[in-house]
N, C-alpha and C positions, 0 to 999 in steps of 0.2 A: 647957169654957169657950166662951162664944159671942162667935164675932166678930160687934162694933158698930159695925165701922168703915163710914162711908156708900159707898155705890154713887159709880161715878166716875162726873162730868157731861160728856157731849158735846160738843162744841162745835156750838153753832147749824146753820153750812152741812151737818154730816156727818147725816146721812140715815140712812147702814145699817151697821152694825156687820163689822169685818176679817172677822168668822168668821157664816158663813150660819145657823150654829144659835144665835146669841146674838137675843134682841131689846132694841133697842133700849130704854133707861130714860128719861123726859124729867123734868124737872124738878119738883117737885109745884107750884110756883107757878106756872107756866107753862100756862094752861089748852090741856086736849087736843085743842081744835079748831088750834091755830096749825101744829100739828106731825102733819097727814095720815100717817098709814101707807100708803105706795101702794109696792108692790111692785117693786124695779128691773126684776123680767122685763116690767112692763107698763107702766111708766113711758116717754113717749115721749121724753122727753129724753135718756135713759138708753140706749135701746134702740140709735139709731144709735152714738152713739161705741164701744158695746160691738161692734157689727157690724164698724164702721171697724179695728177694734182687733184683733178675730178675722181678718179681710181682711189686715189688714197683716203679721199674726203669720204669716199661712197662706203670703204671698208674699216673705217672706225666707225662711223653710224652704226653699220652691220652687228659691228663688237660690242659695243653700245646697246641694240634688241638682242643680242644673243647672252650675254651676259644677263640681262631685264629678264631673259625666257629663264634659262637656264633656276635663276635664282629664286621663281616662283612658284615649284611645283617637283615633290618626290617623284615623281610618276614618269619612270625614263622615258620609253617608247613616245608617249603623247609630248614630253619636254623636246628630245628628240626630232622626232617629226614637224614641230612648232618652229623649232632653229632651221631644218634644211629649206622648209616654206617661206623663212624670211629672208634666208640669202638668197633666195630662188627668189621670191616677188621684189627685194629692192634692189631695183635698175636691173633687174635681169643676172646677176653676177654672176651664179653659176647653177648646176644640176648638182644634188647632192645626193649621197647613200651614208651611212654610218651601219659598220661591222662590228660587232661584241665578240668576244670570244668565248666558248660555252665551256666554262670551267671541268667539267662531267667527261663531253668528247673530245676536249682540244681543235675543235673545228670551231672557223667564224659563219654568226648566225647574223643574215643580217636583220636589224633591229630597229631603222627607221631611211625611209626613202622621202625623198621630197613631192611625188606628185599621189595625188589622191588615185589616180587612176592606171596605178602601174598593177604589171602582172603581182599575183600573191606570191608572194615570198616568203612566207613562212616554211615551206622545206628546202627554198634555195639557201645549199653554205658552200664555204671555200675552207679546202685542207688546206695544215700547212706547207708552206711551197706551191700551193696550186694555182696558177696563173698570176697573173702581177698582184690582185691580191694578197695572196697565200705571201707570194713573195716578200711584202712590204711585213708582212705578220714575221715572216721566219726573220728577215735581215733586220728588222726594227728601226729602217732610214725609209724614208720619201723616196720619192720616184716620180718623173716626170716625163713627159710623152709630150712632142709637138704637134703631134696626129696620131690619135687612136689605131688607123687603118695601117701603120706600118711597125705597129707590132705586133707578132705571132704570138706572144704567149699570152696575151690580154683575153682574156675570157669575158664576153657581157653575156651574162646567165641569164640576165633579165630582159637585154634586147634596149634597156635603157638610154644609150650614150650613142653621140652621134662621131661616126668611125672617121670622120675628117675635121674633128675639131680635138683640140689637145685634151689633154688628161692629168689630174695632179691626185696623188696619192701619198697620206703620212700616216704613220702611225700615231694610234691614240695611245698617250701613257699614263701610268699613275706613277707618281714617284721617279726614283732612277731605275727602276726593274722591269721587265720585259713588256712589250706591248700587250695592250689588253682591246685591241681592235685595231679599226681602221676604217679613215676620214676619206672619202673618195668625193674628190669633184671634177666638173666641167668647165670651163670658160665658156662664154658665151662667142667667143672670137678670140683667133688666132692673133696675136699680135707680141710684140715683143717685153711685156711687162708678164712675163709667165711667173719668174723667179721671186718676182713682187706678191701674184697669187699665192705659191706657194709658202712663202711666208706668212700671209692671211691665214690658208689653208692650216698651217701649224700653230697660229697662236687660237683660234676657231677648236682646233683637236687637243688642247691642252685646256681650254674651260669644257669639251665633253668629258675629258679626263677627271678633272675634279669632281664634277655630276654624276662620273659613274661611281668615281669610290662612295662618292656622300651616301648616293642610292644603296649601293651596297652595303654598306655599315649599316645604313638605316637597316634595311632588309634581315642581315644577320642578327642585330637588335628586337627585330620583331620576329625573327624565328626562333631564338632562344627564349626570348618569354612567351611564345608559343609552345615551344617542350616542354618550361617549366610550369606553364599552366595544365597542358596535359598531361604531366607528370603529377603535379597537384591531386588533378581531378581524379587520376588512375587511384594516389594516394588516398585521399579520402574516400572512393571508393570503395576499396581493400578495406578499409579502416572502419568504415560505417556499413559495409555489407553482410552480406550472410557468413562471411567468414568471422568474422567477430564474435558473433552469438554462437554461445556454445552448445552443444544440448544434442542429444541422440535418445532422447526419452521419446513417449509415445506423442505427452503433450505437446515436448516440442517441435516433435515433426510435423502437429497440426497449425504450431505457430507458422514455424516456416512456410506451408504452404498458404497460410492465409495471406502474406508479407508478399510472399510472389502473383499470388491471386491480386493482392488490389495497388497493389504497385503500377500495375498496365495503365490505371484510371485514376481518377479525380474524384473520386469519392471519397467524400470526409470520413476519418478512422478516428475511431475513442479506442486507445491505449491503457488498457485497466492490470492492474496487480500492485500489491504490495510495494512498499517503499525500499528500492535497494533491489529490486527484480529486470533491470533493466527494460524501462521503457521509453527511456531514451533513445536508446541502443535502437531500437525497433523502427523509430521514425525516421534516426538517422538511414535504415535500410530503406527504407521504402522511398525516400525521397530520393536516395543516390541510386536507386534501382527503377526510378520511373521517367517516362518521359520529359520531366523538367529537372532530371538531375545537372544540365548544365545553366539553368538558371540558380537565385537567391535561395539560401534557405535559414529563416528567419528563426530564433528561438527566445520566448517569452516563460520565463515562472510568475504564473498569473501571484502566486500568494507572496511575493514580495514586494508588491506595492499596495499602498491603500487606491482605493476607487477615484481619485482626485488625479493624480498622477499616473494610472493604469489607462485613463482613458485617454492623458494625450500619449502616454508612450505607447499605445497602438492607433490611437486616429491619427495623432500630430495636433499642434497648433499652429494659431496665427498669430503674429507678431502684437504684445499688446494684450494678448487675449487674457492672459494673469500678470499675478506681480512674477517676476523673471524671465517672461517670454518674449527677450529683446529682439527675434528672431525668427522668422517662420520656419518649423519644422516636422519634415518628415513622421508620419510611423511606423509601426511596424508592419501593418499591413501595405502603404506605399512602396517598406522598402522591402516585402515579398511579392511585387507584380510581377505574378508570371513564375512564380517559385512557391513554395510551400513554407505555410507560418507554425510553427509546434508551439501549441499551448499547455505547457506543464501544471499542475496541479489546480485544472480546470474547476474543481468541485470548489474551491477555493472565494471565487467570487460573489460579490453580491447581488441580492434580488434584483436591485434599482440596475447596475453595469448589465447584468446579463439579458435585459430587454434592450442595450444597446448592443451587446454582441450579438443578439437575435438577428437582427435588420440588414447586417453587416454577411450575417452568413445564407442571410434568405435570397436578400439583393444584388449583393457584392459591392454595396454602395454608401459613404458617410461622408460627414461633413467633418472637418478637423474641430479643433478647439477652436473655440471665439470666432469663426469660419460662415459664411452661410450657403458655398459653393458644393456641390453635391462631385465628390470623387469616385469614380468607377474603379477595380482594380478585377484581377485575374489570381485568386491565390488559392490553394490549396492549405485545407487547416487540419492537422491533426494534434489532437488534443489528448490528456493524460490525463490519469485521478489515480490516488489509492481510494478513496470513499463511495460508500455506497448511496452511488445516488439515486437509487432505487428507493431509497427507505429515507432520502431529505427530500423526495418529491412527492411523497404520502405527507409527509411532515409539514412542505409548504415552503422550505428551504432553499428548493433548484427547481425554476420553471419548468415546468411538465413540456412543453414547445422547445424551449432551449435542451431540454434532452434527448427529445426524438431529433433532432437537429442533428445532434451530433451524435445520436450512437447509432447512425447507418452502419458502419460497420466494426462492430465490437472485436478487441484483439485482445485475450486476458492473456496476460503473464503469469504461469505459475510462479510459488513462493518455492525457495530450493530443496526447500525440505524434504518438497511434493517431488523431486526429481534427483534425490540425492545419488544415484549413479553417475550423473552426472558432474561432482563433486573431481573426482581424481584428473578429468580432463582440463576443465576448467582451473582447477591448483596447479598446473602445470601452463597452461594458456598465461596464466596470471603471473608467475613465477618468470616465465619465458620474456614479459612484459617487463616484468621489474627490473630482471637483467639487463636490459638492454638500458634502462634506466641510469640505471647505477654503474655502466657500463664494465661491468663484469661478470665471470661465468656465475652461475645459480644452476642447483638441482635440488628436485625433493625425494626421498625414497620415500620408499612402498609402505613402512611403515607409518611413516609421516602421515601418508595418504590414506592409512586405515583407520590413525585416528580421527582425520577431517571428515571424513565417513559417521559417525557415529555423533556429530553433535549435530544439534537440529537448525541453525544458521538461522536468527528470529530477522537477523540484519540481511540476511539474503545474498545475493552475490556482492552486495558494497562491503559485509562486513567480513566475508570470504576476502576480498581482496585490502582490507585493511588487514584482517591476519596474515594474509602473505607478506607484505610491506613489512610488518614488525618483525616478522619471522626472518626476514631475507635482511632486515639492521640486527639485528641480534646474532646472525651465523657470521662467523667470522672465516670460515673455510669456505666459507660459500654452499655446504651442501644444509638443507635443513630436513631435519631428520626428528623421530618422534621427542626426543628430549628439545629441542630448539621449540616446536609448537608448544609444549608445555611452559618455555620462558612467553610465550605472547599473552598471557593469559586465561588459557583454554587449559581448566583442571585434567588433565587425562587422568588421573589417577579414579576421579570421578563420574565417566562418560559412561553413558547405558551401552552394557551389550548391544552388538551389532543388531543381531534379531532384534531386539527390545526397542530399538532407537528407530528402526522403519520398517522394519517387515509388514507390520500393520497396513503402512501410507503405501507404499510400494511394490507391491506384492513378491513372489516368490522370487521373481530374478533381484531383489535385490539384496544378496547378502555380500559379506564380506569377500572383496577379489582373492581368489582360490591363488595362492602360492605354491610352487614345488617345491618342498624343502632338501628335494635332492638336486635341486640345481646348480651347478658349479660355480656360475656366475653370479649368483647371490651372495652379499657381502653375510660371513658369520656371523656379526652381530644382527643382521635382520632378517637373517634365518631362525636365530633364539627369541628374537620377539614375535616371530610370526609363529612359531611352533608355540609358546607361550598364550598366543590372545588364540590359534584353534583349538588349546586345552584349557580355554577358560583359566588363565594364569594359574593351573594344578602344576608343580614343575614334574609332578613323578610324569604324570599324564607328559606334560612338555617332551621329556627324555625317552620317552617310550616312539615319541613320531622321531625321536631325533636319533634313535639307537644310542642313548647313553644311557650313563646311571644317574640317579639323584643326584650324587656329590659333583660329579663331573658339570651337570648344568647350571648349580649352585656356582657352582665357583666361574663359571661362566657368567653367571650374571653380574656376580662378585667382581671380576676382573674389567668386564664389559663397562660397570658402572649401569645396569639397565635397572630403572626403576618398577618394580615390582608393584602391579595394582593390589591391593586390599582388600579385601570383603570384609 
């Protein structure tokens, strides 16, 4: 059966048919001249808005990978350079540069070109004002050129841009405040859709805008926790170095140079002295003072855990491996690779653990808890004891192996007693500490300081600095003085003559610090005590160094409130 049904009619304005292989049907009463056949590819009406239309199509796409680029990656330069390559490879749109401005010179540096093979650029810039450039930086509007060759003030530094083909130039911004660069392109052809570019060209330099603040914040972000890391490290430096440790004794001069001596290397250090000698103090120097002081630095007291728990808190476990090990976890040795581990009151441990700590320091190598994977690490170990392992390895106590281990290089602490000149520095170091604590002034006089002198410190420097703590809540003036040491506990009334108390341990230089009692600046009342403790608390004696008489000192003392030792 044959369809009769008629052809549909057109309407008048339509021209050409949805589909390129139909041709149009006109009307039979409608003679054939009204309704020209002229081809859209060569119709000129036709021609541009289909160009316009292609152009437009082409520069949302662009926006589209430029935006993709932009939003993938901190890293201006390579971001950068990634956008000018896309507008450049799709369909050719244009030749690009993008200019930063260098906050430091006020000159634009440029910061990313579109072809791989352009002159270096890294010391080409543009002042401000200085050729169309400079110009678009100073005035902070676009600028646009229908041929490069018939402007004079256009500078191409780089020989990039071809001088008969147009030019569009806008400024990059952040915000509403002044240009922070500059967006320079090329067309690839002279034609009359420039203004169209141009507008590309500006919504293109308004996503580099966003990119550079983003970069930038990020940047300042990681330069400020760059300071306050190196400020950190400077801090704990200061704090665990040789300034810390007080000491101008003979011993201690031999400490310090041993601290600097093995600081340079990796050699395991046993830290030996008394409890409250600071050997803490010590490892913290040597670790902030050696080549891994910006790696980890781990700290363990071996005698606070039983041998069950000591061995996964320094190998780790695996998840499973006991009852509560939901998790696999680190130890202390993983979490010093490449740092140094302090093992405090190493004497501490047992026979059965210290045949694992053997293997760990021969090889560098263990397996966690419930584990059977063999872990390498890189750690440096210094370890601590008050106890004589000398005399638990006769006994049977501390593996003869695991002691030559670790007492490569021995560092003994004296006890303070052993270095009591050292005392008045250190009560004042201490003192200075607590101030800052309590955030108020503190001082000690001289007095105060003669009596700290004369007791023999069994707690060492811990129990030195708990007496300053008590001494510095008890002073309500802030100054502590010898009556305020007397409220911490410490009998002065009681304390052996200065001779008597170290002259023994410490040989001749160390007696009582030599006061002038004709000093002006010396407060009265601790020129009466001090003339008092050189006359052996006799007051006639006292008033003889003082040029007074009996009654006169008397009543000085009387009035002063100063308490008078006893025999």
């Amino acid at each position: 059966m044959t369809n009769t049904d008629p052809v549909p009619m057109y309407d008048k304005d339509r021209r050409e048919s949805p589909c390129p292989e139909l041709r149009l049907e006109t009307h039979p009463e409608t003679p054939p001249e009204t309704h020209p056949e002229t081809p859209p590819e060569t119709h000129p009406e036709t021609s541009r808005p289909t160009q316009r239309a292609d152009l437009l199509e082409a520069q949302l796409a662009a926006l589209f990978d430029v935006s993709r680029i932009l939003s993938r990656s901190l890293q201006l330069r390579e971001t950068l350079r990634a956008v000018l390559q896309t507008l450049h490879g799709r369909d050719r749109l244009c030749l690009g540069m993008v200019s930063l401005l260098d906050e430091e010179s006020g000159d634009l540096l440029i910061s990313a070109l579109h072809d791989d093979d352009a002159v270096p650029f890294e010391k080409v810039r543009y002042r401000r004002g200085e050729g169309v450039i400079g110009h678009i930086l100073e005035s902070n509007r676009e600028w646009l050129l229908e041929r490069v060759g018939d402007e004079p003030r256009f500078l191409d530094k780089l020989g990039m841009f071809n001088r008969d083909l147009p030019f569009i130039g806008v400024p990059i911004r952040i915000g509403e405040g002044p240009a922070a660069g500059v967006f320079a392109i090329q067309p690839p052809v002279r034609d009359e859709h420039l203004q169209q570019r141009a507008r590309f060209a500006e919504m293109v330099a308004n996503l580099i805008g966003q990119a550079v603040l983003l970069a930038r914040s990020v940047e300042a972000e990681r330069r400020a926790l760059r300071e306050e890391r190196d400020a950190l490290r400077r801090h704990l430096k200061s704090s665990h170095g040789f300034d810390s440790i007080i000491g101008h004794t003979q011993r201690m001069r031999v400490v310090f140079e041993q601290v600097r001596q093995v600081a340079k290397w990796n050699t395991t250090v046993l830290v030996r002295g008394e409890s409250g000698t600071g050997k803490e103090l010590i490892a913290n120097a040597i670790h902030y003072n050696s080549p891994r002081a910006q790696s980890t630095f781990v700290k363990l007291n071996c005698a606070a855990l039983p041998d069950n728990l000591l061995e996964s808190e320094l190998f780790g476990h695996e998840k499973g491996a006991f009852t509560g090990a939901v998790s696999q976890r680190k130890g202390r040795f993983e979490q010093a690779d490449g740092g140094t581990l302090f093992l405090d009151e190493i004497g501490e441990i047992s026979p059965a653990f210290q045949a694992k700590l053997l293997r760990v320091l021969q090889e560098g190598e263990f397996e966690r808890v419930g584990g059977s994977r063999t872990i390498k690490v890189d750690v440096r170990v210094i370890a601590a004891t008050n106890r004589n392992l000398e005399q638990e390895v006769k006994a049977g106590e501390f593996r003869e192996d695991l002691y030559y281990r670790l007492n490569v290089m021995p560092i003994v602490m004296p006890a303070l007693r052993e270095r009591i000149e050292d005392v008045p520095e250190l009560a004042q170091f201490l003192v200075a500490k607590i101030a800052k604590q309590q955030g108020r002034e503190l001082s000690i006089t001289d007095s105060a300081l003669r009596v700290l002198m004369r007791y023999d410190w069994p707690g060492n420097v811990r129990e030195l600095e708990n007496c300053m703590e008590r001494a510095a809540v008890m002073s309500e003036c802030g100054i502590i003085d010898r009556d305020v040491i007397d409220l911490t506990g410490l009998d002065v009334g009681n304390l052996p003559e200065p001779r008597a108390a170290f002259g023994s341990t410490t040989g001749a230089g160390a007696t009582d610090p030599a006061i002038d009692l004709s000093d002006p600046e010396i407060d009265e009342r601790e020129r009466v005590i001090a003339a008092l403790e050189q006359a052996g608390w006799v007051q006639a004696k006292a008033a003889r160094l003082l040029n007074m008489t009996p009654r006169q000192i008397a009543y000085r003392i009387q009035t002063m409130n100063i308490k008078v030792k006893q025999f």
